[in-house]
C-alpha positions as CSV (number, residue, x, y, z in Angstrom):
1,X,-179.4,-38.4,37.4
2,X,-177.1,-35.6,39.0
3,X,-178.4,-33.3,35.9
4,X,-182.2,-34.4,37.0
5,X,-181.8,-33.4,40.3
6,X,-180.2,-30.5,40.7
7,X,-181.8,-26.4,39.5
8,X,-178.8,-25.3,37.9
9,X,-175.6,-25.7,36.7
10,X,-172.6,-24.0,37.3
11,X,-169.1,-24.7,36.4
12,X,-166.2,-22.1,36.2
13,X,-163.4,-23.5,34.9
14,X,-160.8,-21.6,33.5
15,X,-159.3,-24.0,31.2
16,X,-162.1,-25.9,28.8
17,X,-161.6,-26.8,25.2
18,X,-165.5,-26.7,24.8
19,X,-167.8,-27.8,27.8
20,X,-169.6,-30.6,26.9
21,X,-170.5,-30.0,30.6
22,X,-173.0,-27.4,29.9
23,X,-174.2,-29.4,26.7
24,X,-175.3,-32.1,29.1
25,X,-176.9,-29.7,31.4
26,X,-178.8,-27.6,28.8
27,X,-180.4,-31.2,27.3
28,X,-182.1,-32.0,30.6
29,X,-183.6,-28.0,30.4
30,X,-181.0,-26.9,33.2
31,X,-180.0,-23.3,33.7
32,X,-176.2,-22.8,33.0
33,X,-173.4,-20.4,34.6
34,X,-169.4,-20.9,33.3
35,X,-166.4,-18.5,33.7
36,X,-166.6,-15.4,31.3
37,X,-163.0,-15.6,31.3
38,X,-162.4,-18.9,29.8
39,X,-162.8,-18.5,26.0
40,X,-164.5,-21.8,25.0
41,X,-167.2,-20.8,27.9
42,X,-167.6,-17.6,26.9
43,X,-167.8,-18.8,23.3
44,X,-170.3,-21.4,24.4
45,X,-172.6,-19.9,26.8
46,X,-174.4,-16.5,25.6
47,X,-174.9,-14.4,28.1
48,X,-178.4,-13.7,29.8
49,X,-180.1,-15.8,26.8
50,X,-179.1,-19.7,27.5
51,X,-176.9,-19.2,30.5
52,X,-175.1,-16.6,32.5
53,X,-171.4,-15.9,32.7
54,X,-169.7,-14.6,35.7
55,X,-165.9,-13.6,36.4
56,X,-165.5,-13.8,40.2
57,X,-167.5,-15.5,42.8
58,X,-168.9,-12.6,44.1
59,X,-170.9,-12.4,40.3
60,X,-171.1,-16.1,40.7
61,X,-173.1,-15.7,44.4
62,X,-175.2,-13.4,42.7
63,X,-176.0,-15.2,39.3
64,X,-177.2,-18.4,41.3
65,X,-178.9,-16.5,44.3
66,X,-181.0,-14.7,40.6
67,X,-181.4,-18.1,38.9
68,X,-182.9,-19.7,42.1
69,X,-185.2,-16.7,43.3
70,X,-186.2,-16.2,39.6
71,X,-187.4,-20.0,38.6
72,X,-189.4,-18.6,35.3
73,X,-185.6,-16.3,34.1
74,X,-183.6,-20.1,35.0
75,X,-186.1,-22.1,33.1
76,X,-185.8,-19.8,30.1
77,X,-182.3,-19.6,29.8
78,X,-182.7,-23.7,30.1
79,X,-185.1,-24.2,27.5
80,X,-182.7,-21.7,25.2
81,X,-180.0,-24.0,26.3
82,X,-181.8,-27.0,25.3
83,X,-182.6,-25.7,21.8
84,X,-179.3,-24.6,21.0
85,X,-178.1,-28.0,22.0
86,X,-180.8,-30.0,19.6
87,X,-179.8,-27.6,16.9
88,X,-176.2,-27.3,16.8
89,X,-174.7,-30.1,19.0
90,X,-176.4,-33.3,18.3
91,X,-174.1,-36.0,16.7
92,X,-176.3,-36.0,13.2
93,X,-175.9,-32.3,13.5
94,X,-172.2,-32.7,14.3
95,X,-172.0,-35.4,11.9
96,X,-173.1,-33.0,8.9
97,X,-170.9,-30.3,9.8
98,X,-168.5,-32.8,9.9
99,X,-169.2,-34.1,6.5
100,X,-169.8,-30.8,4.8
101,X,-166.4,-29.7,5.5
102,X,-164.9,-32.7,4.3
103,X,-166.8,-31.8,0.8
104,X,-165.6,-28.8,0.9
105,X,-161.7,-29.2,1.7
106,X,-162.1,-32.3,-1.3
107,X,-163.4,-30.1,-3.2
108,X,-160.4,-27.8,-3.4
């Protein structure tokens, strides 16, 4: 419900392993901003297509005042969001990854 309710997500963390956070956000379609300098964000979130990244607060300020003032740019970069999550993150998707690298390390 949080996700639901709210125009965007931001989270800047300096410490994730992944961000499942912004996983959740992007599949109810919700504009994303995470910390450019944690690596798993940064790996995660590509810049100015499914979410912004920002290093300070002052970018941070600026990246939500942009993704509230520009509602057609945030529901863009959520609807990206959204599709890289139903193609890449899923738990069939993850599940085949999973699997095909199992075949592949038997394989050997």
């Amino acid at each position: 419900n949080a996700y639901d309710a709210c125009d965007l997500f931001a989270m800047m963390s300096e410490s994730e392993s992944f961000g499942m956070v912004f996983c959740e956000a992007w599949a109810r379609k919700k504009p994303v901003i995470g910390n450019r300098n944690c690596g798993a964000v940064a790996t995660l979130i590509d810049d100015g297509t499914d979410g912004l990244l920002c290093a300070d607060d002052e970018e941070l300020t600026a990246a939500i005042v942009q993704l509230l003032e520009d509602q057609q740019y945030a529901a863009r970069l959520g609807k990206s969001g959204y599709t890289k999550v139903i193609e890449r993150y899923t738990w069939n998707n993850v599940a085949e990854h999973v699997l095909a690298c199992y075949k592949e390390f038997s394989s050997h």
